[in-house]
C-alpha positions as semicolon CSV with decimal commas, in nm:
position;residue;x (nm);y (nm);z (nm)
1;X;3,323;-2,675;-0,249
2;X;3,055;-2,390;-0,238
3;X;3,111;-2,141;-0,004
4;X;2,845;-2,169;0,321
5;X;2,724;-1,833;0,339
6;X;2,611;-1,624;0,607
7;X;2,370;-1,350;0,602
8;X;2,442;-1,083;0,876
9;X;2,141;-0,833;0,816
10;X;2,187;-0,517;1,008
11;X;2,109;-0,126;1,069
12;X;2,187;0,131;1,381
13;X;1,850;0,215;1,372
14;X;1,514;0,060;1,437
15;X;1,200;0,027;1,241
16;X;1,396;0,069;0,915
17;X;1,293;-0,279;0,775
18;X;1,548;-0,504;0,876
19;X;1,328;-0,800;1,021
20;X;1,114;-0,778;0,709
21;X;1,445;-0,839;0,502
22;X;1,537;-1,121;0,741
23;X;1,191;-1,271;0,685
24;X;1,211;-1,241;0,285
25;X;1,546;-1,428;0,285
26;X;1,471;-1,692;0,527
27;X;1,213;-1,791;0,330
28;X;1,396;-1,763;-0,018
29;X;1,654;-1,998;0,122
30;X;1,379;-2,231;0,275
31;X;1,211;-2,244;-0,052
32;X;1,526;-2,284;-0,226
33;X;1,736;-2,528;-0,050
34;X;1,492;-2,672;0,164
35;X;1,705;-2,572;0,471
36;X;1,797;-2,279;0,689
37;X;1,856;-2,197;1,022
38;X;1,844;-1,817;1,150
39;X;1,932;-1,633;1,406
40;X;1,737;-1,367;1,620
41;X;1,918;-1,093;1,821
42;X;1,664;-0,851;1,917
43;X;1,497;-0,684;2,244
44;X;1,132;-0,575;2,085
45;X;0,887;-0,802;1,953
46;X;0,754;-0,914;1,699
47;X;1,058;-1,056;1,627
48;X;1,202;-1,281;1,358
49;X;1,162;-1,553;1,611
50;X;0,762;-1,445;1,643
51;X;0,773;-1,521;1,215
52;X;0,946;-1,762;1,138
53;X;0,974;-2,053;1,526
54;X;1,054;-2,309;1,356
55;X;1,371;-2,201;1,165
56;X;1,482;-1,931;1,380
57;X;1,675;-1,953;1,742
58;X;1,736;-1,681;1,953
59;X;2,107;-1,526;1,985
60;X;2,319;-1,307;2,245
61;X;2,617;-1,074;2,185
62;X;2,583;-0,893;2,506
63;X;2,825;-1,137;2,708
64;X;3,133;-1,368;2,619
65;X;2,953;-1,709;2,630
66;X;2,682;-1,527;2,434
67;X;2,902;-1,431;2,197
68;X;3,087;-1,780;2,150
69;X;2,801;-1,997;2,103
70;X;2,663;-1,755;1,797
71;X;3,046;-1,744;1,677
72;X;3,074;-2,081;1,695
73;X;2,753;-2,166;1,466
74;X;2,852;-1,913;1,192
75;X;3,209;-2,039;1,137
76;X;3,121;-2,372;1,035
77;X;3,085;-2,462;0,665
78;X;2,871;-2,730;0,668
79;X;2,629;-2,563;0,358
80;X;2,342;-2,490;0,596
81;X;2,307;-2,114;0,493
82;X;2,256;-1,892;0,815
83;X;2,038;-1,539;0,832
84;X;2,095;-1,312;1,117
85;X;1,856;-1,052;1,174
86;X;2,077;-0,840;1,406
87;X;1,855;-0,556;1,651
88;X;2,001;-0,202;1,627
89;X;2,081;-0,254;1,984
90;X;2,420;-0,502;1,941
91;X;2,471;-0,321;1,639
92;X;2,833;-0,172;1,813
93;X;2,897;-0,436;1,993
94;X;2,873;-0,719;1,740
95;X;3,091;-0,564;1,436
96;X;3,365;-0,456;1,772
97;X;3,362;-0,877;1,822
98;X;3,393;-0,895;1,405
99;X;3,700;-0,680;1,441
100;X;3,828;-0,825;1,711
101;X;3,822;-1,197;1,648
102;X;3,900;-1,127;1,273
103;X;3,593;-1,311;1,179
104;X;3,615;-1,185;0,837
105;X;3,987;-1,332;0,778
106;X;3,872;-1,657;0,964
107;X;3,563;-1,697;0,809
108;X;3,709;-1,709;0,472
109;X;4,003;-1,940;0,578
110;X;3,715;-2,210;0,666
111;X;3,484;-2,185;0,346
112;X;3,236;-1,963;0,496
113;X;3,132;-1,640;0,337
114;X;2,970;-1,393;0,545
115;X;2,761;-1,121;0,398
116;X;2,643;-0,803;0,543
117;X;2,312;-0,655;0,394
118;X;2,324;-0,280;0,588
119;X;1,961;-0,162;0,552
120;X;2,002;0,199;0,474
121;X;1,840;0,541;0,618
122;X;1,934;0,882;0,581
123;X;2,027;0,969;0,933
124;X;2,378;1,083;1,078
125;X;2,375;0,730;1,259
126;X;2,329;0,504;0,974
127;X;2,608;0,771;0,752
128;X;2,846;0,679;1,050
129;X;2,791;0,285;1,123
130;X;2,806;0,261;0,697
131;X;3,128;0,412;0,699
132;X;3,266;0,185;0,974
133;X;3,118;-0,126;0,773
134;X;3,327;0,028;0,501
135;X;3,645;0,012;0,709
136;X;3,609;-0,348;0,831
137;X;3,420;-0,533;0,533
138;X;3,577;-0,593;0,193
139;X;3,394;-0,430;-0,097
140;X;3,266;-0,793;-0,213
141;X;3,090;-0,824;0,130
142;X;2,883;-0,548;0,159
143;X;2,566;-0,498;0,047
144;X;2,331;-0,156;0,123
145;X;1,957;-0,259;0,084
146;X;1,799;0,033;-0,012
147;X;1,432;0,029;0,115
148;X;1,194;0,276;-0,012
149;X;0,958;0,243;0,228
150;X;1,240;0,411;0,434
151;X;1,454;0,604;0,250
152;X;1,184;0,743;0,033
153;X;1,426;0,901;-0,288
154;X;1,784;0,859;-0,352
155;X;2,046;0,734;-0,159
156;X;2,310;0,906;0,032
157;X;2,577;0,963;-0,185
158;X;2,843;0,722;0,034
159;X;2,566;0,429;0,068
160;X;2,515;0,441;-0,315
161;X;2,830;0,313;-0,429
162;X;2,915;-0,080;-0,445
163;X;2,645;-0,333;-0,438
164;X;2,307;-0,216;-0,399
165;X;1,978;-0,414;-0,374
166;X;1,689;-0,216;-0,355
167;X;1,350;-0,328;-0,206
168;X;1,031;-0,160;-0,388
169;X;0,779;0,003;-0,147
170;X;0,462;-0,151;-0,098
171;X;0,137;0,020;-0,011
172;X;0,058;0,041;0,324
173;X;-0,222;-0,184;0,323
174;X;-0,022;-0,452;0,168
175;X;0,199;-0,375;0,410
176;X;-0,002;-0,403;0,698
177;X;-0,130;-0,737;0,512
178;X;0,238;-0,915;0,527
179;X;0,322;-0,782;0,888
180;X;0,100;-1,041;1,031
181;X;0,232;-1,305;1,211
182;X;0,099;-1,603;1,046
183;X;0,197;-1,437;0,715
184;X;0,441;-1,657;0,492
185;X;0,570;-1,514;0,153
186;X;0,659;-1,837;-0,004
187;X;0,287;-1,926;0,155
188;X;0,125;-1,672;-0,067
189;X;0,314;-1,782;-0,412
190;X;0,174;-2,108;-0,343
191;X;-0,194;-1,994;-0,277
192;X;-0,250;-1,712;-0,490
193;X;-0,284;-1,814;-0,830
194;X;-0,283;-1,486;-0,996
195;X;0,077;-1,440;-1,035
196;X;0,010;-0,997;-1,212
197;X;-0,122;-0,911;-0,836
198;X;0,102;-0,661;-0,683
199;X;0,218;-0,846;-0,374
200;X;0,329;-1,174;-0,601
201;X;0,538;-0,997;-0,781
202;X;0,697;-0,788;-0,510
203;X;0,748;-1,120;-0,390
204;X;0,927;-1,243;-0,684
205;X;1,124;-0,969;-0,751
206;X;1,310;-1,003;-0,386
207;X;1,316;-1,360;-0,472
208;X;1,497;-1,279;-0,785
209;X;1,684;-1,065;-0,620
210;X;1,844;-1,254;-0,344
211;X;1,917;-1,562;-0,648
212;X;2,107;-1,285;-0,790
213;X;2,323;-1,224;-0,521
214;X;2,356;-1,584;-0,434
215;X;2,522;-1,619;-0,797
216;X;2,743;-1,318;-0,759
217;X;2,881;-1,493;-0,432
218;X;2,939;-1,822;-0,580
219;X;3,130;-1,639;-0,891
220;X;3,329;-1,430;-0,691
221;X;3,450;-1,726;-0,425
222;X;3,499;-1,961;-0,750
């Protein structure tokens, strides 16, 4: 039986991307499977829930019951793949409860496949919380999305080795353009029939992307 997986998107730091990311792969899956349900844990708005209402709920990790009821969702495999888009707030807190439970252990025990997609920056912060992920994710796991927008040039060394998918930089009034609200990537594929513009195939290419490491995790838990 396929492995359910679940897409834990995270970074210490804010502004770095990681709702965007959440966004891109809620869709893909929507598109793809016709099914998805994420999960929102942030203080700031817009949020994923803002983006994407009707496939997103919102989520708690600063209490117990909190903390349950979002466990308790992600440990199921019932093929319904999950997306958290996890606010640099919880960031300590959740991957303490990861530890702690042995989620990771557990997880696999019950078919489910969790995968953590660490958007990268070149701060002391995000050095430290990648070499924790390091410490309590296997290798096959982890994935450091490198955004240029963000990181602007190479990688730090440590974030550059194992699996790396790297998110081209748009311009920023393309980027202002998708930041809207009523903005829907799969949307735009569908409408814009001019598949060389710059956006669609920015579009694709994370598309692509994500099938690729969709693949890899099917492979791997074969």
């Amino acid at each position: 039986m396929t492995p359910t997986p679940v897409y834990i998107i995270c970074s210490p730091r804010p502004q770095v991307g990681k709702t965007l990311i959440a966004r891109l792969l809620s869709e893909f899956l929507l598109l793809k499977n016709g099914s998805v349900v994420s999960f929102d844990v942030n203080l700031k708005e817009p949020s994923l829930l803002d983006y994407l209402p009707a496939i997103t709920e919102t989520a708690e990790v600063a209490d117990t019951f909190g903390k349950m009821q979002l466990m308790d969702r992600l440990i199921v495999n019932d093929s319904l793949a999950k997306v958290i888009d996890l606010g640099f707030h919880a960031f300590d807190e959740f991957f303490k409860m990861i530890d702690e439970i042995g989620f990771m252990k557990e997880a696999l025990r019950r078919g489910v496949a969790p995968i953590i997609l660490f958007v990268a920056d070149t701060d002391r912060t995000s050095a430290r919380a990648h070499e924790t992920l390091r410490r309590l994710i296997p290798d096959r796991s982890l994935v450091t999305i490198d955004n240029e927008f963000v990181v602007r040039g190479e990688l730090p060394p440590a974030m550059g080795h194992g699996r790396v998918l790297r998110v081209s930089a748009l311009p920023v009034f393309l980027k202002t353009y998708i930041d809207r609200l009523n903005f829907s990537f799969t949307g735009y594929l569908r409408s814009e029939k001019d598949s060389s513009t710059e956006l669609h195939q920015w579009i694709r290419r994370n598309y692509f992307s994500f099938r690729e490491l969709e693949l890899k995790l099917i492979l791997q838990r074969s």
